[in-house]
C-alpha positions in Angstrom: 5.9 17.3 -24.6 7.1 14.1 -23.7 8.6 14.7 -20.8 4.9 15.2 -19.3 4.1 11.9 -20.9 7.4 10.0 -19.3 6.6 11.7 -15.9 2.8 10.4 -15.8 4.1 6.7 -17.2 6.2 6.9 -14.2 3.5 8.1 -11.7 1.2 5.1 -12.9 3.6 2.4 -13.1 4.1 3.6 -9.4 0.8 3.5 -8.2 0.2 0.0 -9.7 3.7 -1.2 -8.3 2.2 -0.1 -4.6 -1.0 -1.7 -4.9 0.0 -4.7 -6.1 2.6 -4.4 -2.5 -0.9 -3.4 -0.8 -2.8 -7.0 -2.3 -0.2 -8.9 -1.8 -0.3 -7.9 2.5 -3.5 -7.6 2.5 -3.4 -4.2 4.2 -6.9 -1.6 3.5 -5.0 1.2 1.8 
């Protein structure tokens, strides 16, 4: 079962990656 665990790593590490993009230009997403 680590493939589940390896796919949600990836999903977060995503999300956090675009709203630290989002911050930094300051757009309301």
């Amino acid at each position: 079962m680590e493939f589940i665990t390896i796919l949600g790593v990836q999903q977060i590490e995503e999300k956090l990656k675009v709203r630290k993009t989002v911050l930094s230009r300051g757009e309301p997403r």
